[in-house]
Every structure is written in structure tokens, then in C-alpha cells.
N, CA, C and O atoms as a GROMACS GRO file, in nm:
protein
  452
    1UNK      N    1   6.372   6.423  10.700
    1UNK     CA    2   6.438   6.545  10.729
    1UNK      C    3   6.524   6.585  10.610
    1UNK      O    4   6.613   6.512  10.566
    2UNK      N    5   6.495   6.701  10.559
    2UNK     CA    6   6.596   6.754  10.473
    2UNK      C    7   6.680   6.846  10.507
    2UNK      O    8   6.656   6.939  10.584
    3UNK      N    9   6.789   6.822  10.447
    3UNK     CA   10   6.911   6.889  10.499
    3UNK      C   11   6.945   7.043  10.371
    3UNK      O   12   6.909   7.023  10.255
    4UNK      N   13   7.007   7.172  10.404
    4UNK     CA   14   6.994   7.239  10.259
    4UNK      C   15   7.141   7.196  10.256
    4UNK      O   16   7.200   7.155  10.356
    5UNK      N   17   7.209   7.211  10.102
    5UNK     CA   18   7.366   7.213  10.103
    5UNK      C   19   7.364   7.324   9.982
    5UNK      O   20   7.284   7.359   9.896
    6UNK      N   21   7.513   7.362  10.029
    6UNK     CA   22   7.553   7.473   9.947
    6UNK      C   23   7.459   7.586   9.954
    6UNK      O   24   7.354   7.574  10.018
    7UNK      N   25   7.487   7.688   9.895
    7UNK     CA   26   7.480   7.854   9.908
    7UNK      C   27   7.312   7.801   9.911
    7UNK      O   28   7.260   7.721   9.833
    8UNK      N   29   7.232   7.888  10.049
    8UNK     CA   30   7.125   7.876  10.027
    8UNK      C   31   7.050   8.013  10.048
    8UNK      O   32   6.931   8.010  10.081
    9UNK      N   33   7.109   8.121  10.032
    9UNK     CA   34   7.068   8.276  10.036
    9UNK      C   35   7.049   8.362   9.886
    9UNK      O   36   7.027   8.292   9.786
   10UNK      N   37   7.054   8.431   9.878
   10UNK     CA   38   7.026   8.525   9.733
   10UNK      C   39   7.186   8.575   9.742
   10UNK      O   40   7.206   8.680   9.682
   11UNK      N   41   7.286   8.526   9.796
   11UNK     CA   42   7.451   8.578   9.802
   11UNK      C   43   7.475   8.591   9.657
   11UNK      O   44   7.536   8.690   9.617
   12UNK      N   45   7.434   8.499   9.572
   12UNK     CA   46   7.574   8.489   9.432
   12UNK      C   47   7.463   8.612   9.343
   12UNK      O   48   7.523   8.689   9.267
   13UNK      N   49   7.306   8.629   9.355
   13UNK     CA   50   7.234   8.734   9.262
   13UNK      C   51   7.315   8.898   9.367
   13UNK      O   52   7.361   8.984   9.292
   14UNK      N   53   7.321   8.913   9.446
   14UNK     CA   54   7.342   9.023   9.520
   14UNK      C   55   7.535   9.021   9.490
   14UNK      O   56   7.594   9.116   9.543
   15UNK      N   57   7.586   8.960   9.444
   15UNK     CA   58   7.768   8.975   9.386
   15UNK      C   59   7.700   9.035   9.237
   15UNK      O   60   7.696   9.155   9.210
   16UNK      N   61   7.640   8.909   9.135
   16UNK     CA   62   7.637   8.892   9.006
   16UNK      C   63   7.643   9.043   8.950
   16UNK      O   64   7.724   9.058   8.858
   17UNK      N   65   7.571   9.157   8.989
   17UNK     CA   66   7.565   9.242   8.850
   17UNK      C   67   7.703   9.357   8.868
   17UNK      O   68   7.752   9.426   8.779
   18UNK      N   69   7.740   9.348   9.002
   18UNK     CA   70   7.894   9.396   9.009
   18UNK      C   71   7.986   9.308   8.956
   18UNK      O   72   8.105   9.330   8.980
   19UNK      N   73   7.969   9.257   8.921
   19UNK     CA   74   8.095   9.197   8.809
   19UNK      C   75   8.062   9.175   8.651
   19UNK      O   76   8.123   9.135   8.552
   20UNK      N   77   7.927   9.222   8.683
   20UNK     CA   78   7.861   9.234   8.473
   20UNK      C   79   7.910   9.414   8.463
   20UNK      O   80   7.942   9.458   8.352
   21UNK      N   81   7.911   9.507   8.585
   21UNK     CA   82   7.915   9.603   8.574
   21UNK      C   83   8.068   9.599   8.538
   21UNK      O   84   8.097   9.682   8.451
   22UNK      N   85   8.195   9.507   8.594
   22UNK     CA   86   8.302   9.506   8.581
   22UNK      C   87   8.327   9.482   8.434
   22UNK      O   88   8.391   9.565   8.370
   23UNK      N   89   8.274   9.360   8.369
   23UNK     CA   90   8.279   9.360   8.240
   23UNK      C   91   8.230   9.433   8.163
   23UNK      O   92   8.280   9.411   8.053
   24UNK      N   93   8.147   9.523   8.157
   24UNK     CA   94   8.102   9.620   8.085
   24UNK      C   95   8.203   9.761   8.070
   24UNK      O   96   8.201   9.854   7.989
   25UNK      N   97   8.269   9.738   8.159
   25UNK     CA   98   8.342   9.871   8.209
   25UNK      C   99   8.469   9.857   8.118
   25UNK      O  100   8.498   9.936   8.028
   26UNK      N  101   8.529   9.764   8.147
   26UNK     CA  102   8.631   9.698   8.059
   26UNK      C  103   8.616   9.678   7.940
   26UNK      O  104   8.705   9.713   7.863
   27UNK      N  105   8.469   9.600   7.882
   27UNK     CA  106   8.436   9.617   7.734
   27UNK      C  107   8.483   9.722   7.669
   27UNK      O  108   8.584   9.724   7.600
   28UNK      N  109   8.406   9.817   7.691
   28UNK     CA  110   8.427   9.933   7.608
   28UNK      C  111   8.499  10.006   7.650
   28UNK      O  112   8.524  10.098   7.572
   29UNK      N  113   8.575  10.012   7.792
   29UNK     CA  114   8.697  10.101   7.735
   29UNK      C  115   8.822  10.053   7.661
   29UNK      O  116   8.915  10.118   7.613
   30UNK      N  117   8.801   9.933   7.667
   30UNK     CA  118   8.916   9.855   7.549
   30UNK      C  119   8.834   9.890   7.364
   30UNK      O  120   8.888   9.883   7.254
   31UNK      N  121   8.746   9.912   7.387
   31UNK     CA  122   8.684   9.932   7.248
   31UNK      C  123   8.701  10.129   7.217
   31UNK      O  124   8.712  10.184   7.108
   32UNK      N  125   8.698  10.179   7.326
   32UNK     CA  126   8.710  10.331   7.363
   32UNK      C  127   8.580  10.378   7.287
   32UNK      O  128   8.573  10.462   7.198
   33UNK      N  129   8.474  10.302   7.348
   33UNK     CA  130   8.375  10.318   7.316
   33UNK      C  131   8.294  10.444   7.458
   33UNK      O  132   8.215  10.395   7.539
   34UNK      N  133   8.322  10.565   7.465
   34UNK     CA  134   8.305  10.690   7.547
   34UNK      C  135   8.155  10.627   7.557
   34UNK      O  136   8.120  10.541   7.637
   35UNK      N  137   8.109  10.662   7.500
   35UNK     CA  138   7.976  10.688   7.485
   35UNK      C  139   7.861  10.578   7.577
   35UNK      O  140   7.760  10.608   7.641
   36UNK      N  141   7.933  10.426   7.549
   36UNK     CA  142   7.837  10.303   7.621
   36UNK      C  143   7.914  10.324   7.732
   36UNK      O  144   7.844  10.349   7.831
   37UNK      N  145   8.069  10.324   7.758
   37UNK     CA  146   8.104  10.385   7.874
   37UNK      C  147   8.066  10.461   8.000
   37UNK      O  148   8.091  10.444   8.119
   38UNK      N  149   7.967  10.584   7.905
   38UNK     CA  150   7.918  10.686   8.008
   38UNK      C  151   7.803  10.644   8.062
   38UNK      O  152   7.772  10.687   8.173
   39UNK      N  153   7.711  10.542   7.989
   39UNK     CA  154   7.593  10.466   8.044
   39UNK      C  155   7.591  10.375   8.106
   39UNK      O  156   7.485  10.355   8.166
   40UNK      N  157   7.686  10.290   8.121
   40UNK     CA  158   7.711  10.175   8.210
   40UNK      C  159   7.792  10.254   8.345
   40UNK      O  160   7.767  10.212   8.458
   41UNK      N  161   7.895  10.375   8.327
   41UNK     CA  162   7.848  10.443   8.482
   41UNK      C  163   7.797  10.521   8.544
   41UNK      O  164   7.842  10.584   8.639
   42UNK      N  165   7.658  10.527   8.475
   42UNK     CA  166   7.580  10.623   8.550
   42UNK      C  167   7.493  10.506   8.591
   42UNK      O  168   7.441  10.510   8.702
   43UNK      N  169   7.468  10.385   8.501
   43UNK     CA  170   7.356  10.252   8.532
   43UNK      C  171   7.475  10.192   8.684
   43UNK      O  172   7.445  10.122   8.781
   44UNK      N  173   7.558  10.230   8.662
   44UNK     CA  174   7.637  10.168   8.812
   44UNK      C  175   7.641  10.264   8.916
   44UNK      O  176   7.656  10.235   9.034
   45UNK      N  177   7.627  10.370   8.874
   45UNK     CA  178   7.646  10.461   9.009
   45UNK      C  179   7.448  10.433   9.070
   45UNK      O  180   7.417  10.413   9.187
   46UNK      N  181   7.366  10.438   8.975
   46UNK     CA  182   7.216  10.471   9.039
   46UNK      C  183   7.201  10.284   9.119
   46UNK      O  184   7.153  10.254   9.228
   47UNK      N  185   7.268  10.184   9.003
   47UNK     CA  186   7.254  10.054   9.089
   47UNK      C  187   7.317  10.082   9.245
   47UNK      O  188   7.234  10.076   9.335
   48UNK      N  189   7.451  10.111   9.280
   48UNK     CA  190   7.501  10.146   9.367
   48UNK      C  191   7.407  10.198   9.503
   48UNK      O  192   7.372  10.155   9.613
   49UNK      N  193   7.393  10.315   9.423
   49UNK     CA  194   7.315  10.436   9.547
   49UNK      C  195   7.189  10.329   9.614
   49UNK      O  196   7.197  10.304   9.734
   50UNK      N  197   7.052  10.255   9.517
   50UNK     CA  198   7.028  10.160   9.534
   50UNK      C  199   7.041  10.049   9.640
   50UNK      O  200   6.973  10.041   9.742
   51UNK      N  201   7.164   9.944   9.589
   51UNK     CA  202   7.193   9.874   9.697
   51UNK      C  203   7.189   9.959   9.808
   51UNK      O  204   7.080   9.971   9.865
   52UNK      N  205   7.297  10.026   9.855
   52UNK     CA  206   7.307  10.108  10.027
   52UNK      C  207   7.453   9.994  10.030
   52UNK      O  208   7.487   9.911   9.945
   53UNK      N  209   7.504  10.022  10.132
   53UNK     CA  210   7.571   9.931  10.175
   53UNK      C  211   7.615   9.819  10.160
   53UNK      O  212   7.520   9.748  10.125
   54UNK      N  213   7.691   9.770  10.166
   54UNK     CA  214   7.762   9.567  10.134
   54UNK      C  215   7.716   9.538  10.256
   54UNK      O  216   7.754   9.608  10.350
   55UNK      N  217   7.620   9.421  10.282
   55UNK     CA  218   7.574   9.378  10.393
   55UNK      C  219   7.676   9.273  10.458
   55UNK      O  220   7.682   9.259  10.581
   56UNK      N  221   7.747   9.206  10.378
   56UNK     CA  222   7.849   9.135  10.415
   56UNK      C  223   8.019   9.137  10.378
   56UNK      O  224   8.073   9.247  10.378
   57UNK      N  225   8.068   9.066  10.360
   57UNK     CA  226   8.234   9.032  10.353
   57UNK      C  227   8.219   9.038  10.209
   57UNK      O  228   8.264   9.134  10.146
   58UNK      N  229   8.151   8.932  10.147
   58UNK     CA  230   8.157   8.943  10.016
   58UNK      C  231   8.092   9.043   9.894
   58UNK      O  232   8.130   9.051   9.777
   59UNK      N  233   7.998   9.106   9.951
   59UNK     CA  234   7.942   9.194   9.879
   59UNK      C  235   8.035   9.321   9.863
   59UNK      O  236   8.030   9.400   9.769
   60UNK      N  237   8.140   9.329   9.998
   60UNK     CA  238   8.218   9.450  10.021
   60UNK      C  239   8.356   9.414   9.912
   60UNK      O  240   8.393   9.505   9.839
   61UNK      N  241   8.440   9.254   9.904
   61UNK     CA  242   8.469   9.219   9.781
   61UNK      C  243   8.470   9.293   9.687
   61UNK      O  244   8.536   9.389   9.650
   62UNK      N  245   8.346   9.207   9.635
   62UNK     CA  246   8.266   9.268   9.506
   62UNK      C  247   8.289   9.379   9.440
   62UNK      O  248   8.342   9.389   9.330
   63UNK      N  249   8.220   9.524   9.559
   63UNK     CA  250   8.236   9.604   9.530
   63UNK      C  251   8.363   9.692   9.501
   63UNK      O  252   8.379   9.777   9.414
   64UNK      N  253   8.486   9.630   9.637
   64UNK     CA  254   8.613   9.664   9.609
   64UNK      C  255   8.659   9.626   9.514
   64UNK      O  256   8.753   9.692   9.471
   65UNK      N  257   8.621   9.516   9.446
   65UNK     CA  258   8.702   9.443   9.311
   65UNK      C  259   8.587   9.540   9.169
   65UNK      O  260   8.620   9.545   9.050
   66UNK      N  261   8.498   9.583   9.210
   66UNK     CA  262   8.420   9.721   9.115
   66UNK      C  263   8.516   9.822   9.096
   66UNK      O  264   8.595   9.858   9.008
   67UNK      N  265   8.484   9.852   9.201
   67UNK     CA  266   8.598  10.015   9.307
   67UNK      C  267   8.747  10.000   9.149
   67UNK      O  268   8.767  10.038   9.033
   68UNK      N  269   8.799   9.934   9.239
   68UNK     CA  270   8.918   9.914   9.141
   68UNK      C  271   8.938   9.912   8.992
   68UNK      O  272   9.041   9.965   8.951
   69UNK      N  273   8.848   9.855   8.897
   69UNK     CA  274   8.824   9.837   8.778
   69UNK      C  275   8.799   9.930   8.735
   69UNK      O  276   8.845   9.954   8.624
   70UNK      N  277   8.703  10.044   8.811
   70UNK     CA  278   8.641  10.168   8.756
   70UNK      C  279   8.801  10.277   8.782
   70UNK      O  280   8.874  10.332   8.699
   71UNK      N  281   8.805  10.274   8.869
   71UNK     CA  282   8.976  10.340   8.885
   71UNK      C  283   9.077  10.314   8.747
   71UNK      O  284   9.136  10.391   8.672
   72UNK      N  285   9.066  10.192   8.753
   72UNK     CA  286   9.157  10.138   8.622
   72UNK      C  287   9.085  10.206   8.500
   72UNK      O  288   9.163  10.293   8.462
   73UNK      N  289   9.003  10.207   8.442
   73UNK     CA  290   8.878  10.261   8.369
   73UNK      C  291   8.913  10.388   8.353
   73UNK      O  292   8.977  10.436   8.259
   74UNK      N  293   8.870  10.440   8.442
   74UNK     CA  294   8.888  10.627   8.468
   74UNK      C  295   9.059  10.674   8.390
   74UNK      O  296   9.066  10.738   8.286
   75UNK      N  297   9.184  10.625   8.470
   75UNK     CA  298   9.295  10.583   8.456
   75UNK      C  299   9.324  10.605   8.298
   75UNK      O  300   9.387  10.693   8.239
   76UNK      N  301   9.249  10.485   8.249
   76UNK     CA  302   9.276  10.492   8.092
   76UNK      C  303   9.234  10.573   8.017
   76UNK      O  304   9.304  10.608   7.922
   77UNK      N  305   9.099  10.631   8.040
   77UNK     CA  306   9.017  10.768   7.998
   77UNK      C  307   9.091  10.874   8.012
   77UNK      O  308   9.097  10.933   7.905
   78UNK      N  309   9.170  10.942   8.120
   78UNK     CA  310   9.254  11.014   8.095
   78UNK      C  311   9.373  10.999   8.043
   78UNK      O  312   9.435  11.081   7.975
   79UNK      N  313   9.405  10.894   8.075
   79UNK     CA  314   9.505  10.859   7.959
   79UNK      C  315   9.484  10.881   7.796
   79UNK      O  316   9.567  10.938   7.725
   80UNK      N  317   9.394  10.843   7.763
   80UNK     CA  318   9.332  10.862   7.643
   80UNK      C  319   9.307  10.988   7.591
   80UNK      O  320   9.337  11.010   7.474
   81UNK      N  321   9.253  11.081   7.664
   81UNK     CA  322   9.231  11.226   7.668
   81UNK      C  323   9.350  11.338   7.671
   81UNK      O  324   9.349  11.458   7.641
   82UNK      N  325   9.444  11.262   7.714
   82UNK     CA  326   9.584  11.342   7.750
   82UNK      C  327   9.633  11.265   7.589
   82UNK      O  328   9.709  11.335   7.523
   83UNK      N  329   9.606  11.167   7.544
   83UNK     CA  330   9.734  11.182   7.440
   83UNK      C  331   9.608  11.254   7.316
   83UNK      O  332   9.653  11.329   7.229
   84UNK      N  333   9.483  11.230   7.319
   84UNK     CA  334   9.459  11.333   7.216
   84UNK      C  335   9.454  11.442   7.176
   84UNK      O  336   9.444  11.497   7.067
   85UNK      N  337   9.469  11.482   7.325
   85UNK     CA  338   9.509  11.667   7.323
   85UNK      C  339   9.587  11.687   7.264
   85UNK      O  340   9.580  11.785   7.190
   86UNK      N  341   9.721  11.592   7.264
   86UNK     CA  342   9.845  11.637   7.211
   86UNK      C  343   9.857  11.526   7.074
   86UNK      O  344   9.972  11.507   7.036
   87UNK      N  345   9.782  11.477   7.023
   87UNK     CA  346   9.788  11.478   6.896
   87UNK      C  347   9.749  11.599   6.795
   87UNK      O  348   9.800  11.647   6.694
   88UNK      N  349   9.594  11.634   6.900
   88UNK     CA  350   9.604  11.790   6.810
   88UNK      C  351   9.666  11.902   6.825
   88UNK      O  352   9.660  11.992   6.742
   89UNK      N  353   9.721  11.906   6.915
   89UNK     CA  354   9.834  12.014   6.939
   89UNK      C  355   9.936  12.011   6.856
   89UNK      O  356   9.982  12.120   6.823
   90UNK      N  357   9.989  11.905   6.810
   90UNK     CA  358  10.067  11.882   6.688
   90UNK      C  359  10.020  11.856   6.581
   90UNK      O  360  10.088  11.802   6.494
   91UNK      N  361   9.889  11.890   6.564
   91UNK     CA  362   9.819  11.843   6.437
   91UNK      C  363   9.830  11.997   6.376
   91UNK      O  364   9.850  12.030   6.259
   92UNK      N  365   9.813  12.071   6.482
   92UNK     CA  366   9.755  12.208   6.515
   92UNK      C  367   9.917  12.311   6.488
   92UNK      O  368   9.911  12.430   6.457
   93UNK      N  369   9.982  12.275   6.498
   93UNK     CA  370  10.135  12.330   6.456
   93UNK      C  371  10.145  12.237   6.301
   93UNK      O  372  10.181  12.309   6.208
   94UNK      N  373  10.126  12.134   6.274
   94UNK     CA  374  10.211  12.143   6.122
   94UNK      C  375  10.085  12.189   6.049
   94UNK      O  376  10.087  12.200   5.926
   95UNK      N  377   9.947  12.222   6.139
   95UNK     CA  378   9.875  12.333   6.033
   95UNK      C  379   9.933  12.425   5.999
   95UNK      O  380   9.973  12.442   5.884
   96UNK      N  381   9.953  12.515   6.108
   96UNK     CA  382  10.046  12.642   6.110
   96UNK      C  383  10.187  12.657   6.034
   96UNK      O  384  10.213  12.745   5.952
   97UNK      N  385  10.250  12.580   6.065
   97UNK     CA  386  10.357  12.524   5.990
   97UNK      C  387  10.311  12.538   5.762
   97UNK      O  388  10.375  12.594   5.673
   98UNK      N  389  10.226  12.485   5.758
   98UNK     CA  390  10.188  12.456   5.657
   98UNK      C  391  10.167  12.576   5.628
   98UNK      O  392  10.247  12.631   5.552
   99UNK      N  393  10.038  12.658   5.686
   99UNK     CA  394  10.000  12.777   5.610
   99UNK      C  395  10.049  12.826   5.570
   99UNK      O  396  10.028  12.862   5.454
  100UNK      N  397  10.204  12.877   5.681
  100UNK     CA  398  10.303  12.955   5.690
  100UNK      C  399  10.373  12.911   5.524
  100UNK      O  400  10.350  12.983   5.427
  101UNK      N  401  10.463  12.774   5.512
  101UNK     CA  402  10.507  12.733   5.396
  101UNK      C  403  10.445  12.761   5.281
  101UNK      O  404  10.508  12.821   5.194
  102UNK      N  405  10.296  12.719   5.260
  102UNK     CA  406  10.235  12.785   5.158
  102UNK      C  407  10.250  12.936   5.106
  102UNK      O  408  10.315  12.970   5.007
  103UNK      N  409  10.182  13.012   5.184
  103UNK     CA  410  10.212  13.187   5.193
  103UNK      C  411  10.324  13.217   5.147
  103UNK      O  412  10.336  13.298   5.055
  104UNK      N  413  10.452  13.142   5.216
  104UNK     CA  414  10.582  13.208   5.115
  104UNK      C  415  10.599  13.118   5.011
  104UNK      O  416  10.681  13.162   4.931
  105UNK      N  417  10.551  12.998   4.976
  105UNK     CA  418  10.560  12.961   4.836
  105UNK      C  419  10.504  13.072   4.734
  105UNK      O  420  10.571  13.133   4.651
  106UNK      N  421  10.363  13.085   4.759
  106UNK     CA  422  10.286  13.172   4.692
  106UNK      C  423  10.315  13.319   4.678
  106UNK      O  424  10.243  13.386   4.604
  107UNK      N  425  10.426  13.379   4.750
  107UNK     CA  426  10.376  13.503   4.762
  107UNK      C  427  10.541  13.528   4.681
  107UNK      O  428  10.565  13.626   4.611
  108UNK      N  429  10.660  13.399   4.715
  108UNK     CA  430  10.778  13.350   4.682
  108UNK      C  431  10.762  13.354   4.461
  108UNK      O  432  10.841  13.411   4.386
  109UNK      N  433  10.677  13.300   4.433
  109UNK     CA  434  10.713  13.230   4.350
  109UNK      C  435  10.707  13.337   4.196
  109UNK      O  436  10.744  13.292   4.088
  110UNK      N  437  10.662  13.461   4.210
  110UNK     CA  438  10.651  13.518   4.137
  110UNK      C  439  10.856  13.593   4.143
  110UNK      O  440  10.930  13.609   4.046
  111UNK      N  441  10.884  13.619   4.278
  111UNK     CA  442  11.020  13.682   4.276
  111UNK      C  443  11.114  13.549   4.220
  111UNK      O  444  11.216  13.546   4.151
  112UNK      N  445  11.038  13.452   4.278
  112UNK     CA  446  11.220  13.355   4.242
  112UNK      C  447  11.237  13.286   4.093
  112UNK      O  448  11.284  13.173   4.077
  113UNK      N  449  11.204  13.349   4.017
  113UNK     CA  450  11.228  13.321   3.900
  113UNK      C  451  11.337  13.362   3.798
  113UNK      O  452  11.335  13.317   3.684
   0.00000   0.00000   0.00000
């Protein structure tokens, strides 16, 4: 008679690629790599749609511990997006700034002599 021990279902392949999806997610937005970003969640949203449902306790886990990461993810993307706006917004004034200075140097330099 044989006995089975330990996990004897497909449980740990049906967790595994939600948490490669977690590391992927995290990879590159610590690298602010947009671009592999945008492919790893669209390859997670079509895996997603896919599965259907968490059939159990742990698959629902899983996905909540996904859920969250991508939140965190998203989070930093706008974060990211909000301070570059306003780097060029101030990039975008000491242009202006500049032109302005130039013009009356130039237009200055013939009177102030």
C-alpha cells in the first residue's frame, strides 16, 4: 500500500506564475522600465481573464498578494508621472526665463554702452 505525502495536486503550478507576475512587476518598475512594464500587464491581465476564478483559499492569496503589488506598481507610475510633469514645467519656465534674459541682453547691449 502506498501512502501519497505532501502537496499532491497541481496547487504550487496554479500559485507559481502569480508571483513571477509579482516579480516582474516590481522588476521593472524599480528599473522604470514603462515599456516591459506595459507587457507584463497586459501578459497578466489575459493570464488572469484565463484562469476565471481562484478555485481555492490559496489561489485567492495569491492573487490578493498580485492585487496589491500591481496597486503598489500603478502607485509608483503615477508617482513617477506627476513628478515629471513638473520637472518640465520648470524646465519649461527657466526656458522662458532664459529667452526672455537673452532678448534684453541682445537688444540691451548696443544702448548700455
Amino acid at each position: 500500500m502506498s501512502e501519497k505525502v505532501g502537496v499532491t495536486s497541481a496547487e504550487p503550478l496554479a500559485i507559481k506564475p502569480w508571483g513571477q507576475f509579482e516579480a516582474a512587476l516590481i522588476k521593472h518598475a524599480d528599473k522604470q522600465d514603462w515599456d516591459k512594464l506595459v507587457k507584463v500587464n497586459d501578459l497578466m491581465m489575459k493570464a488572469l481573464r484565463q484562469a476565471g476564478a481562484p478555485k481555492n483559499q490559496s489561489q485567492k492569496k495569491a492573487r490578493q498578494s498580485l492585487a496589491d503589488t500591481h496597486d503598489k506598481v500603478l502607485k509608483k507610475l503615477i508617482h513617477s508621472k506627476q513628478t515629471l510633469e513638473m520637472e518640465m514645467q520648470q524646465f519649461a519656465s527657466k526656458q522662458d526665463g532664459l529667452a526672455a534674459y537673452q532678448l534684453t541682453q541682445s537688444s540691451g547691449a548696443i544702448d548700455d554702452r
